[in-house]
C-alpha positions as CSV (number, residue, x, y, z in Angstrom):
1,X,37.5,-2.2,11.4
2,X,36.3,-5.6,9.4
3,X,34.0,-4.9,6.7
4,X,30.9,-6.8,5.5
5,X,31.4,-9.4,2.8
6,X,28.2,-10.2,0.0
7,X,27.9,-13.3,-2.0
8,X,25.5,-13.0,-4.3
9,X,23.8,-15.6,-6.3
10,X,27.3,-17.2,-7.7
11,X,27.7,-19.7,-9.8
12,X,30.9,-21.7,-10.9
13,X,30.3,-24.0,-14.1
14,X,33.4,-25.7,-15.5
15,X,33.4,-27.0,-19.1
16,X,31.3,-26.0,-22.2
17,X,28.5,-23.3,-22.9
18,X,28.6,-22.3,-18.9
19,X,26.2,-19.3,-19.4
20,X,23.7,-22.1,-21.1
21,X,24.3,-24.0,-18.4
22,X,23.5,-21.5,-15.8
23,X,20.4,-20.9,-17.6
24,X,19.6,-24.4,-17.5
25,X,20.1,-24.3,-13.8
26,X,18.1,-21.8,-13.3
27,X,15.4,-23.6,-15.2
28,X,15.6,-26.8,-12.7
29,X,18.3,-28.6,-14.4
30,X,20.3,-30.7,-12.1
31,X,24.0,-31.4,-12.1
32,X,24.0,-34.9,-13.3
33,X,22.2,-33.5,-16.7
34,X,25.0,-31.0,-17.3
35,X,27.6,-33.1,-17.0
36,X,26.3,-35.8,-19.5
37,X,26.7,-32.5,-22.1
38,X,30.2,-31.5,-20.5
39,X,29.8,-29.1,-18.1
40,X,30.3,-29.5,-14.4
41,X,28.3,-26.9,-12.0
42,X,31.0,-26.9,-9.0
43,X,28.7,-23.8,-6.8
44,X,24.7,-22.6,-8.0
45,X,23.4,-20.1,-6.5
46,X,25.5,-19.5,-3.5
47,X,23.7,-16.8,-1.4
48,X,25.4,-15.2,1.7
49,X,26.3,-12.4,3.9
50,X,29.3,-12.7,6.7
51,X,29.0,-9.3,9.1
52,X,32.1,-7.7,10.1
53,X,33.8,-9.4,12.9
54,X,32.0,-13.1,12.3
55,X,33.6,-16.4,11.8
56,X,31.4,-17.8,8.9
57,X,32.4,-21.5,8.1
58,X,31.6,-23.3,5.4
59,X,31.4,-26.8,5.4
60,X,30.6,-30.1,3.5
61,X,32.2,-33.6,2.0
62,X,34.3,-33.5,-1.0
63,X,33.1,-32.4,-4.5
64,X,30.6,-29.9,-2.5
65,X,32.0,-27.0,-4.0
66,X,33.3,-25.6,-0.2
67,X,36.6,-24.2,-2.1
68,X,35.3,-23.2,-5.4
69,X,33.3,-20.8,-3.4
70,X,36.0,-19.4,-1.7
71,X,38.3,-19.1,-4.6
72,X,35.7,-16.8,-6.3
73,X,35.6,-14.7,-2.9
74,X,38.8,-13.2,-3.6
75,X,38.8,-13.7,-7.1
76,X,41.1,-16.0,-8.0
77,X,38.1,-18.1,-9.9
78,X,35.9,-15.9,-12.0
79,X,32.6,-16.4,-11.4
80,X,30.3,-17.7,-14.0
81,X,27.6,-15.4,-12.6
82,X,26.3,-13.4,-9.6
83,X,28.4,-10.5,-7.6
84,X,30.9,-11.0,-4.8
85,X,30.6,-7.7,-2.8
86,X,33.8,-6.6,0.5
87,X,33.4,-3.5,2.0
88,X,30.4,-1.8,-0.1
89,X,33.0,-2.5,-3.3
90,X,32.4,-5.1,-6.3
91,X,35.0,-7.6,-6.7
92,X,33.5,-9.2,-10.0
93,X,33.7,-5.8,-11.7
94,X,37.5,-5.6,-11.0
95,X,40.5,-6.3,-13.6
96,X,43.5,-7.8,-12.8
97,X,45.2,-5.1,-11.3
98,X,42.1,-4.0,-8.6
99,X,41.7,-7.8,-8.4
100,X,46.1,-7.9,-7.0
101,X,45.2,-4.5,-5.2
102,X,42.5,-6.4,-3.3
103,X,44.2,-9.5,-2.0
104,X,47.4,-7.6,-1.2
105,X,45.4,-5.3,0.7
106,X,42.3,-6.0,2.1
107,X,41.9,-10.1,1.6
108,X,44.2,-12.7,3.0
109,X,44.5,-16.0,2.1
110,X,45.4,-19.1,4.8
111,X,46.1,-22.3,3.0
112,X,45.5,-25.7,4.0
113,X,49.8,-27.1,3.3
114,X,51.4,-24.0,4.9
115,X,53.0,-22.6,1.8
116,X,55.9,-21.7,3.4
117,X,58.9,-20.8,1.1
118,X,62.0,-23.1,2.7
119,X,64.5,-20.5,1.7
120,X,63.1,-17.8,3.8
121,X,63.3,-17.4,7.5
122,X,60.2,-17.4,9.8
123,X,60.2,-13.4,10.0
124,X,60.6,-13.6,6.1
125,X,57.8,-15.7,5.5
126,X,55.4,-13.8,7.6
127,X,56.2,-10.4,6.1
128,X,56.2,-11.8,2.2
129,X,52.8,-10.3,2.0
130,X,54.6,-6.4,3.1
131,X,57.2,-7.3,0.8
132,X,54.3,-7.7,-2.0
133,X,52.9,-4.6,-1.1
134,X,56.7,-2.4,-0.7
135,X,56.3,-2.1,2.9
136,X,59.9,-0.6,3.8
137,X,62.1,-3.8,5.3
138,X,62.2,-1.9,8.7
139,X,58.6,-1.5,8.8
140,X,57.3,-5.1,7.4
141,X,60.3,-7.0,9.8
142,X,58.7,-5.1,13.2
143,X,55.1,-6.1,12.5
144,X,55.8,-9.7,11.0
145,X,57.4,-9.8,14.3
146,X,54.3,-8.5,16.0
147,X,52.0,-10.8,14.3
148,X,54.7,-14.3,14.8
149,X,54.2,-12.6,18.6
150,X,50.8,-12.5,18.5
151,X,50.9,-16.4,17.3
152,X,52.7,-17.5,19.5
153,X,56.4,-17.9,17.7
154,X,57.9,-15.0,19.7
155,X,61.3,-16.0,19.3
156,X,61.8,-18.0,16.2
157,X,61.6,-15.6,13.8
158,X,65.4,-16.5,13.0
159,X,64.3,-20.0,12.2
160,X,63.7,-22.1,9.1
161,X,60.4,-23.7,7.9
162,X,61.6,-27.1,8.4
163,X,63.1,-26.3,12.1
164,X,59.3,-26.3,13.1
165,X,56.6,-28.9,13.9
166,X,53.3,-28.8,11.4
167,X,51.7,-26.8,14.0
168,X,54.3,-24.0,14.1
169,X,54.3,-24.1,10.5
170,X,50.7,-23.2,10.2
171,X,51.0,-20.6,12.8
172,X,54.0,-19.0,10.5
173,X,51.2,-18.8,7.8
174,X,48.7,-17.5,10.2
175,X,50.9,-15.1,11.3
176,X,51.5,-13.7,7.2
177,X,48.0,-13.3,6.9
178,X,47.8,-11.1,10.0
179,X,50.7,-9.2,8.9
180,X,49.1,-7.7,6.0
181,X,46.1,-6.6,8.6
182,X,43.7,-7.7,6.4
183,X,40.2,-7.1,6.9
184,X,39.0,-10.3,5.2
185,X,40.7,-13.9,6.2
186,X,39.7,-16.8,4.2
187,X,41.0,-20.0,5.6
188,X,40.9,-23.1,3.3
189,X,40.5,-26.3,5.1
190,X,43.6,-24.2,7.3
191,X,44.3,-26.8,10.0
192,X,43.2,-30.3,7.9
193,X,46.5,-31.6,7.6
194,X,47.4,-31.5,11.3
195,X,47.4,-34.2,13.8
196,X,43.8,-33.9,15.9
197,X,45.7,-32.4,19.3
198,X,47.9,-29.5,17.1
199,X,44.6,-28.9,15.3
200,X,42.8,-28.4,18.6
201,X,45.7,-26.1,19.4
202,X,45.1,-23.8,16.3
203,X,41.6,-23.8,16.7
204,X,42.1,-22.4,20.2
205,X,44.5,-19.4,18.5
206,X,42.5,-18.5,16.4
207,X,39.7,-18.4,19.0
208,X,41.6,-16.3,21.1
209,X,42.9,-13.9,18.6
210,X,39.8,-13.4,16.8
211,X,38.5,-12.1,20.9
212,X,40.7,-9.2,20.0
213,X,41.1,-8.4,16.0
214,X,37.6,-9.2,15.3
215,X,38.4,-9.7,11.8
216,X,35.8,-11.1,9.3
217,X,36.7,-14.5,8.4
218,X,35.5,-17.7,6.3
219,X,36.6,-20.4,6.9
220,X,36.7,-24.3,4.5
221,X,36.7,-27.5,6.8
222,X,35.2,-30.5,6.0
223,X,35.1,-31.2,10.0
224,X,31.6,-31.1,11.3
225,X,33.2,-30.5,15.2
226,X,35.4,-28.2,14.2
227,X,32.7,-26.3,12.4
228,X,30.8,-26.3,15.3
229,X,33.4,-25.2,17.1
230,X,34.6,-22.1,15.2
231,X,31.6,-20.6,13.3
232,X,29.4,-17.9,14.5
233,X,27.3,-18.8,11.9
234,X,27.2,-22.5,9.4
235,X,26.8,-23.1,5.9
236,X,26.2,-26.3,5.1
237,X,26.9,-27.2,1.3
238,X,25.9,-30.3,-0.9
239,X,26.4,-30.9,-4.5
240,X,27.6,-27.3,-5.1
241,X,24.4,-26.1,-3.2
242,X,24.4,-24.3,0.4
243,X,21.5,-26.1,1.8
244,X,21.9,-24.5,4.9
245,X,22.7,-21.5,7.1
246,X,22.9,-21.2,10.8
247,X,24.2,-21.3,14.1
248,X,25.8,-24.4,15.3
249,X,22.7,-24.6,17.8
250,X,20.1,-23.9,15.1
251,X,21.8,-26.4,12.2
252,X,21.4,-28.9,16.0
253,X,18.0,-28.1,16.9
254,X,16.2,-27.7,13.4
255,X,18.1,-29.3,10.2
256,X,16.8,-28.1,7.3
257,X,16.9,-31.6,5.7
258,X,17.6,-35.3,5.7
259,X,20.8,-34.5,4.6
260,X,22.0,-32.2,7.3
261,X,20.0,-34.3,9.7
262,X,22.2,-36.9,9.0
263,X,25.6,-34.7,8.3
264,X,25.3,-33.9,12.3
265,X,23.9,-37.1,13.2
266,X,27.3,-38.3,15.2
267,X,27.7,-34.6,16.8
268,X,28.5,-34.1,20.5
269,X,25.5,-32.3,21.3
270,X,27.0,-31.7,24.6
271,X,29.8,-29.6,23.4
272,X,27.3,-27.0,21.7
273,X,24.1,-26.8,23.0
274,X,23.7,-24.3,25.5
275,X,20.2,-24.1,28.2
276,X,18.8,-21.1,25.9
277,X,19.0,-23.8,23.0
278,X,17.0,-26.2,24.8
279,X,14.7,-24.5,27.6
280,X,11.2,-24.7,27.0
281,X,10.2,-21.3,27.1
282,X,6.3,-21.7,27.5
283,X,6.6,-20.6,31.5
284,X,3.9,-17.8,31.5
285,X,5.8,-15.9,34.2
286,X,6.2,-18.0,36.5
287,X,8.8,-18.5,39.4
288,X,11.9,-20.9,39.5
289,X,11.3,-23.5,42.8
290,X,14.8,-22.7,43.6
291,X,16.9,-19.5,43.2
292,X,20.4,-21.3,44.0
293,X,20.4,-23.8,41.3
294,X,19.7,-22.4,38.1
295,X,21.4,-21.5,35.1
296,X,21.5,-18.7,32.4
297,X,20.3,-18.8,28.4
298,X,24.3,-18.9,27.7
299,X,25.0,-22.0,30.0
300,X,27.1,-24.4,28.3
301,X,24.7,-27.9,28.0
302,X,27.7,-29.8,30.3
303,X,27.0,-27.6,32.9
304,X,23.2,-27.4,32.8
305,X,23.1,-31.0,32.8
306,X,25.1,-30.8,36.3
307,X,22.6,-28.6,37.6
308,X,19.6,-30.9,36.7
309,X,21.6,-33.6,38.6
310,X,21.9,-32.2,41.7
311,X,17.8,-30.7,41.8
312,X,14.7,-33.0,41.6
313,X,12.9,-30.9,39.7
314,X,13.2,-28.9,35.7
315,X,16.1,-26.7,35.8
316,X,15.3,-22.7,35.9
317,X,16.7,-20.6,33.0
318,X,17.0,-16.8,34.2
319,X,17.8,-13.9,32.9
320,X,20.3,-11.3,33.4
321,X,17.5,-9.4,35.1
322,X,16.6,-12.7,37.4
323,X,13.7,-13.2,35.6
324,X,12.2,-16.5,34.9
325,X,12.4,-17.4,30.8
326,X,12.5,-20.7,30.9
327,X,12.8,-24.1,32.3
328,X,14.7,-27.6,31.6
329,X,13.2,-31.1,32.8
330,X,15.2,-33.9,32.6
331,X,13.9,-35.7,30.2
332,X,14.4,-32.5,27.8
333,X,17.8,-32.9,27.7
334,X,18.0,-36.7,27.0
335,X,15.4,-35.7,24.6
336,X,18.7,-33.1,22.6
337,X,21.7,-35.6,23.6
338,X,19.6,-38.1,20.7
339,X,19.8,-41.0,22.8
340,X,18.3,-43.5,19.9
341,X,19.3,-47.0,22.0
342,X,20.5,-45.6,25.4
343,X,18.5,-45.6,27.9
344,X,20.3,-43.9,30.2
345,X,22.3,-40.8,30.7
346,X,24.9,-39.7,33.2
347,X,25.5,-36.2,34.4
348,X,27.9,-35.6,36.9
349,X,28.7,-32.1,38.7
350,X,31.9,-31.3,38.3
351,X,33.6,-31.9,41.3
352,X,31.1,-33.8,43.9
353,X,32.4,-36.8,44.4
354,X,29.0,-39.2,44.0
355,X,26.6,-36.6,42.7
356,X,26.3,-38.8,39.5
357,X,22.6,-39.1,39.0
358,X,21.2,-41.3,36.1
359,X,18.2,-39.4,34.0
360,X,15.9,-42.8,32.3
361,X,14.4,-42.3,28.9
362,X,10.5,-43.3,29.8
């Protein structure tokens, strides 16, 4: 069973005096006046909890301070200040030695360039991390095997590193993380070096697997849709900051600021929205004009916008009990697809050969 992971008011400064300088901080300094006095505040104040069993990404541009605060998660970076908590247990109170203990054990590590030794086979590769920990050679080859299975490389583990594409490749260093089964995964901009159909691929496994190992993950990109796309839950990070946390529907629907507001500004809305998202829920118990179209709170926005092409009046949102708990007019959903010059939308049901119907911003 995954266990919960704290973060709790860390802070990263690089350079001179940090403890000054995260007193300054704390005061309302800013970056740019630290580093004119040589110190450079990578992550301030980084606040966070990621439940057992959640995908937790953590996103933002370059120089946001994404991998700092990952690094301090398992504590390969000290942190300057604040407490990194897996399990009930304090990480930042650890030496060395619990510090080793910890990431052979409980925290697994998935790197952005593979990190692969050439010299070892596949099977090798995914059980270095038994190796590490003196798992017999018996023992460590049958559930590297399990885990390469469980990736998707049944059948190479004979293979060398440079016998398989990038994708494979990554899957090899998936597959060491699972090995070790892990209760923590932390993924460092994991699939960024792929091309965009293998990345779409890996994105897809690690979907799937994490439908049965529920393992607690966070996970680096710098990719808004594949942010999206993974994380139960967003935080959004800027200048070392998180300036947000949310669901991929709420960081949509309400950014907390410009910034994010233009960070998701380019976003298929489409791909994430969902009718509970975007239903107007003032219906004071009323009844839906038709029981055969309507759709449910978890109805993807693709297929809600189908629906409201094929009725001439507001979609009906029910529950799993039938009940009424909200409704969708047209023009809400041009309203969430941010429509700033179009004037026109097209839904089509999937399927119906001239069912197209064109909704017009008034």
């Amino acid at each position: 069973m995954s266990a919960r992971l704290e973060a709790e008011h860390l802070y990263k400064v690089f350079g001179r005096r940090p403890d000054q300088a995260v007193e300054r901080l704390r005061q309302g300094a800013d970056r740019e006046e630290l580093r004119s006095d040589g110190a450079t505040a990578a992550v301030i104040d980084a606040s966070f909890t990621v439940e057992p069993g959640e995908i937790f990404v953590v996103m933002g541009l370059s120089g946001s301070g994404k991998s700092t605060l990952l690094r301090m998660l398992n504590g390969l970076l000290e942190p300057t200040a604040g407490h990194v908590r897996f399990g009930g247990q304090d990480l930042t109170e650890l030496g060395d030695q619990g510090l080793r203990e910890v990431r052979s054990r409980k925290i697994s590590m998935v790197f952005q360039h593979f990190a692969l030794f050439p010299h070892r086979s596949v099977r090798d590769n995914a059980g270095y991390g038994l190796e590490v920990q003196g798992v017999p050679r018996a023992e460590r080859e049958r559930r590297a095997d399990e885990a390469l299975a469980l990736c998707g490389l049944a059948g190479w583990e004979k293979s060398w590193p440079d016998e398989l594409s990038g994708g494979m490749q990554q899957r090899v260093g998936l597959a060491r993380a699972l090995a070790t089964d892990a209760d923590l995964l932390l993924m460092d901009e994991s699939f960024s070096a792929l091309d965009p159909l293998i990345r779409r691929d890996m994105q897809d496994q690690l979907i799937e697997l994490q439908k049965s190992l529920k393992k607690t993950i966070v996970f680096i990109t710098h990719d808004l849709n594949e942010a999206m796309r993974l994380g139960d839950r967003i935080a959004v990070m800027r200048d070392g900051r998180i300036v947000q946390i949310g669901t991929a529907q709420d960081i949509l629907i309400r950014p907390a600021n410009d910034y994010v507001a233009s960070f998701i500004q380019d976003v298929d809305r489409s791909r994430v929205l969902t009718a509970g998202a975007v239903m107007d829920t003032d219906v004071s118990g009323g009844e839906p004009q038709c029981r055969c179209e309507t759709a449910r709170p978890a109805t993807p926005f693709t297929e809600l916008c189908a629906i409201s092409a094929r009725v001439p009046h507001p979609v009906s949102v029910l529950d799993d009990d039938g009940r009424m708990v909200g409704v969708v007019p047209a023009r809400r959903l041009i309203g969430f697809l941010g429509e700033e010059d179009g004037d026109t939308v097209a839904c089509d049901a999937p399927g119906d050969a001239g069912s197209e119907k064109v909704m017009t911003r008034a």
